[in-house]
Structures are given as C-alpha cells and as structure tokens.
N, C-alpha and C positions, 0 to 999 in steps of 0.2 A: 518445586516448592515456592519459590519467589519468583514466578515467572509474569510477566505484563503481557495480556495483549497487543494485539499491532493496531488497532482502536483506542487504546489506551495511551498508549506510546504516542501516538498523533495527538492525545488530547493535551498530555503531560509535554510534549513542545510545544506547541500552542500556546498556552502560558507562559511557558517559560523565553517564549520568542525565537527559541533557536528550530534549526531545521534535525528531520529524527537522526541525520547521520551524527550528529551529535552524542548518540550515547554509545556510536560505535566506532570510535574513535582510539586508535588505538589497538585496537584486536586485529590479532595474527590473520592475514588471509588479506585484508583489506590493501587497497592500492593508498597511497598519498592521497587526502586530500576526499576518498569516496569511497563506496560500496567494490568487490573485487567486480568484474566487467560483464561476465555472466550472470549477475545477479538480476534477473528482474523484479522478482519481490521486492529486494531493497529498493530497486527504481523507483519501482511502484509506489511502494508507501513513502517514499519521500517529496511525492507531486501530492499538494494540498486535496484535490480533489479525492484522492482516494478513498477518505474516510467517508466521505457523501454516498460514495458508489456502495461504499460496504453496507455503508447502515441502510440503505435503499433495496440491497439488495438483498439483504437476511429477511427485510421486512416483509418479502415478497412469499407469500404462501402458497402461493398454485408452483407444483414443478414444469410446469407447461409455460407460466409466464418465466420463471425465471432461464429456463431455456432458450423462452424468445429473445432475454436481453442480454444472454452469453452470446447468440448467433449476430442478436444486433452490432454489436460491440467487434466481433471477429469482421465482420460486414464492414462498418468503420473503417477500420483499421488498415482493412485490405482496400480500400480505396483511397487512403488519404496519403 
C-alpha cells in the first residue's frame, strides 16, 4: 500500500543528500553500518549510476536491444 519504488527512493535521497542506505537503517537482517553482504540489489541501488541505467533501460522498446545491453553489461563485468 505505501510502497516506493527503487527510482524513487534514489530520487528522494538525492534531495535529501543522503545515501538510499539511509532509509534502511536499522532493520533486522542488516550488518552495522550496510546492506546484509549478499545483497546486491541493495549494492546496486546505492551506486549513483543505477538510476541512469534503469531509466535507460525501461526506455528501451525492442527486446533484442535490451538483451544486447544485459549481454553487454555481463561482457563488462567479466573482464574488468
């Protein structure tokens, strides 16, 4: 019912200057200080670029491009 996207959430710190682990602050599971270790979503959305990638990537309307930029991205990753 009162749930916030994770595009939302980046925009509403953003503002507010703090980083998203700020709202999760507190909650059972979490280590001191971060997200629990296995988390990469939380990783994720707490590196500024994420929301660029997101909103780049919804916009994309062929499933053929946006596969090419999951592959690219896997591609990346595995060489750096």
């Amino acid at each position: 019912m009162n749930r916030i996207g994770a595009s939302r959430l980046l925009q509403i710190a953003g503002i507010l200057d703090v980083g998203i682990e700020f709202f999760f602050e507190g909650l059972p599971g979490l280590r001191a200080g971060g997200f629990s270790a296995d988390s990469l979503m939380a990783e994720f959305l707490t590196r500024s670029e994420s929301d660029r990638l997101v909103r780049g990537f919804l916009r994309l309307k062929d499933d053929e491009a946006r596969r090419k930029v999951a592959d690219l991205v896997d591609w990346l990753a595995s060489v750096s």
